[in-house]
C-alpha positions in Angstrom: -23.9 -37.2 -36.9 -23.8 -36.1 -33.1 -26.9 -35.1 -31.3 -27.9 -32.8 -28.2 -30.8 -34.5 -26.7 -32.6 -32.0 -24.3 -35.0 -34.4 -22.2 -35.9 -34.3 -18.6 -37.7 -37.2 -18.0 -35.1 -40.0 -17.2 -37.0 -43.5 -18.7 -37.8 -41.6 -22.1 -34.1 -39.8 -22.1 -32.8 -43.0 -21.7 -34.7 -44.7 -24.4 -34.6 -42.2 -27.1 -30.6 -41.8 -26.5 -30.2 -45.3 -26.9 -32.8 -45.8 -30.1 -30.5 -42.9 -31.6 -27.3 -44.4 -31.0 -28.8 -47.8 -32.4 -29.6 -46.0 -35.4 -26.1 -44.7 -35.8 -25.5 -41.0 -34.0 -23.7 -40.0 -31.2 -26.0 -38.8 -28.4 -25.3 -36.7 -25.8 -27.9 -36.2 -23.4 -28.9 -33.5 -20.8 -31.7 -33.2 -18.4 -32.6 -29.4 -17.6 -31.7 -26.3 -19.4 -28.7 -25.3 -17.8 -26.8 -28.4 -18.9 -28.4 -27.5 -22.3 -26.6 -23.9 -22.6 -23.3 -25.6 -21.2 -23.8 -28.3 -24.1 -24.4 -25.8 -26.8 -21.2 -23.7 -25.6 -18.8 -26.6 -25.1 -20.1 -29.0 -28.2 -20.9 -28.6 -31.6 -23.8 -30.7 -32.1 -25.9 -31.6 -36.4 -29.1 -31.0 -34.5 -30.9 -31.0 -31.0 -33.9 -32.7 -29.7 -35.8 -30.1 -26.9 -38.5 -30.9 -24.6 -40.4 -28.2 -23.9 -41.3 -28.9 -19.9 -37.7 -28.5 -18.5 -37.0 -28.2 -14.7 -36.2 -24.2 -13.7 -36.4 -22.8 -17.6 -39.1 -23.5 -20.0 -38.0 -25.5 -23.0 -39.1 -21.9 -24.7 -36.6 -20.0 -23.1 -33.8 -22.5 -23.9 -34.4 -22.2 -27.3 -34.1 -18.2 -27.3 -30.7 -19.1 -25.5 -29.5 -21.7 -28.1 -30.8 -19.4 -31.0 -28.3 -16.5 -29.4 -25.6 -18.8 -29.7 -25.8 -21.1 -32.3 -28.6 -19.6 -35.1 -28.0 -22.2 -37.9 -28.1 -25.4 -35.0 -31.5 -27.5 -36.2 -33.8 -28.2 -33.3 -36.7 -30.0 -33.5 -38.9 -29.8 -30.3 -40.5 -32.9 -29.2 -43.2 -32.6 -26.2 -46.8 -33.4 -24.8 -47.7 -30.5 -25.5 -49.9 -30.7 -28.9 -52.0 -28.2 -28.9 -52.0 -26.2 -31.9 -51.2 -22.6 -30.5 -48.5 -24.6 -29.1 -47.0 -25.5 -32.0 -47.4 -22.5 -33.6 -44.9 -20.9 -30.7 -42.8 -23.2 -31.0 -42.2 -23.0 -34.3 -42.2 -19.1 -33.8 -39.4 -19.5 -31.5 -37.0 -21.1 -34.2 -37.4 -24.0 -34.0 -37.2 -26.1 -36.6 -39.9 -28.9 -36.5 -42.2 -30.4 -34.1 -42.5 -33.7 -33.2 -45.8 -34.7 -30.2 -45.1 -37.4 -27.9 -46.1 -40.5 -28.3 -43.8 -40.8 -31.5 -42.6 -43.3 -33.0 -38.7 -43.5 -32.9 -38.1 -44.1 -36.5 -40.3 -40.9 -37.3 -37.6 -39.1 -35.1 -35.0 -40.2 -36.7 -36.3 -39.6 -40.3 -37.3 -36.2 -39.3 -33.8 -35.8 -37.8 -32.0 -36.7 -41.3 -34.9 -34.6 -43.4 -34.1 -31.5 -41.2 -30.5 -31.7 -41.8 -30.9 -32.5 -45.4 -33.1 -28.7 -45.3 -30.8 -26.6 -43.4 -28.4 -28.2 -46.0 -30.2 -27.8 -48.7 -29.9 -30.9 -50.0 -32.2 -32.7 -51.8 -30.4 -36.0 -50.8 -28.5 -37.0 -47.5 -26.3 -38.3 -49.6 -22.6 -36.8 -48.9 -20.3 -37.1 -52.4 -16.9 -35.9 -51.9 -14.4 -36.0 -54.0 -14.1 -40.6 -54.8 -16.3 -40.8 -51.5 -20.0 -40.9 -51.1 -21.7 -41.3 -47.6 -25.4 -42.4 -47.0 -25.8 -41.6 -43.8 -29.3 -42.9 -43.5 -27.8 -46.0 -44.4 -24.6 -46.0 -42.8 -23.1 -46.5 -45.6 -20.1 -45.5 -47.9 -18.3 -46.4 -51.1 -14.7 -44.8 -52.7 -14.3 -45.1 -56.8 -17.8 -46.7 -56.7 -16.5 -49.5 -54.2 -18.5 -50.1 -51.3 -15.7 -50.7 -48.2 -16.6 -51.9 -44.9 -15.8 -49.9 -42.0 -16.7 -49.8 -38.4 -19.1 -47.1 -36.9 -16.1 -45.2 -35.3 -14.5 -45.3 -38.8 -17.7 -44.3 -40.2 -18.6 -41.5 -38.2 -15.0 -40.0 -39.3 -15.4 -40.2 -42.8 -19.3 -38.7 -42.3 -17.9 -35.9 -40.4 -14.9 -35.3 -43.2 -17.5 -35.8 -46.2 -19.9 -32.8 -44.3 -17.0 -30.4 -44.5 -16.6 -31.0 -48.5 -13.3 -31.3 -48.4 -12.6 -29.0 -45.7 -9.8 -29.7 -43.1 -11.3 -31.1 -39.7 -8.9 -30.7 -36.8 -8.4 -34.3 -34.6 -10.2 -32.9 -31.8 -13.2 -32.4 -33.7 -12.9 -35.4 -35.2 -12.6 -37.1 -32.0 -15.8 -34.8 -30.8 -17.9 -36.4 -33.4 -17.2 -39.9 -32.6 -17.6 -40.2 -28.8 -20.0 -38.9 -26.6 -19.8 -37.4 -22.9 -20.8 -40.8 -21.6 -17.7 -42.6 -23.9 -14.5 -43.6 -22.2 -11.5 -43.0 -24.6 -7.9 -44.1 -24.5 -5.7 -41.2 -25.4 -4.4 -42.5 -29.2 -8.1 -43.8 -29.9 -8.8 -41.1 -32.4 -5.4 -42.4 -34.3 -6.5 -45.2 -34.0 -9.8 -45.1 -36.1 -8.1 -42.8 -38.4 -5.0 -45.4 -39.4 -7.5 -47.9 -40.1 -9.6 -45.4 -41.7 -6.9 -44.3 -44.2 -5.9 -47.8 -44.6 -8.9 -48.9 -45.7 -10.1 -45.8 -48.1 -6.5 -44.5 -48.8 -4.0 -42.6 -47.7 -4.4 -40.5 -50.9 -8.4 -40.2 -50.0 -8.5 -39.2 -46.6 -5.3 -36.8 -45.8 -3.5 -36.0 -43.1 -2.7 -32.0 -43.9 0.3 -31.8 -41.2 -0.4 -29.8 -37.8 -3.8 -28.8 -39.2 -6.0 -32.1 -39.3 -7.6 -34.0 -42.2 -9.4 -34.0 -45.0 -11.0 -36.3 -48.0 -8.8 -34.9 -51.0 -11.5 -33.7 -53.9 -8.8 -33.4 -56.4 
């Protein structure tokens, strides 16, 4: 699952970016709200992560922006600022939950995986596919009821295919859901991850639909 973390202040951007990326997402990070609207233009992102008190343009006004562009993006602001008519706009805004700092990082990322579950609506976060199912709060995945062990690039692959249901995901979206800005990648790397992807799960599982991308086959 990648992540648009909008967060000014450079010791709590730093921490929360690499707390999420512990827990399993690719993070990419900006720090005012002109490299948000770039971000939300150039990336396509499960959810975002706004502070509110943003150098040049309030936090409020990026999230008008981000709502122009992408309506159906989850964003869950995250601020100081906990007053109650605060919130209130906030929420007014679009946005989709509200999170006052101090928080505890494991909140965030339950909140994160209960937001996307809701603009899913899904009861679960569990992803079944076709012989697949994901847990992605788990990081975890079995095929024909087997679990298989794969590595976190591997996983984030089959994640990213088991969200489309079956859908055909082009490499270079593939290869946008597995790195982030801040990620150094070798030209084949994406191959890479998806031979020993298909290897272990199946070439018959995950499919290579020629010129178009991949897919997990659902029949």
């Amino acid at each position: 699952m990648k992540l648009l973390l909008i967060e000014d202040d450079a010791m709590l951007g730093r921490a929360v970016a690499r707390g999420l990326a512990d827990a399993g997402f690719v993070v990419d990070w900006v720090r005012d709200g002109d490299g948000a609207s770039t971000a939300v233009l150039a990336g396509t992102y499960d959810a975002a992560i706004l502070d509110l008190g943003l150098p040049g343009r309030d936090g409020l006004q990026v999230l008008a922006e981000i709502r122009s562009h992408e309506r159906g993006l989850p964003v869950i602001i995250v601020t100081a600022r906990d007053a109650i008519g605060e919130r209130i706009g906030g929420l007014n805004a679009g946005a989709d939950d509200y999170l006052v700092k101090p928080f505890d990082l494991g909140e965030l990322v339950a909140r994160i995986h209960a937001l996307v579950r809701r603009c899913a609506r899904s009861a679960s976060s569990v992803l079944a596919v076709g012989p697949v199912v994901v847990d992605p709060q788990q990081r975890m995945a079995t095929v024909y009821g087997q679990p298989v062990a794969l590595s976190p690039r591997e996983y984030s692959i089959l994640e990213t295919l088991a969200r489309w249901r079956g859908g055909i995901v082009s490499r270079d979206r593939l290869e946008e859901s597995v790195y982030g800005w801040q990620d150094s990648i070798c030209s084949n790397a994406i191959e890479v991850h998806l031979h020993n992807l298909r290897r272990k799960v199946g070439a018959s599982v995950v499919e290579n639909v020629r010129g178009a991308g991949y897919r997990i086959r659902t029949a």
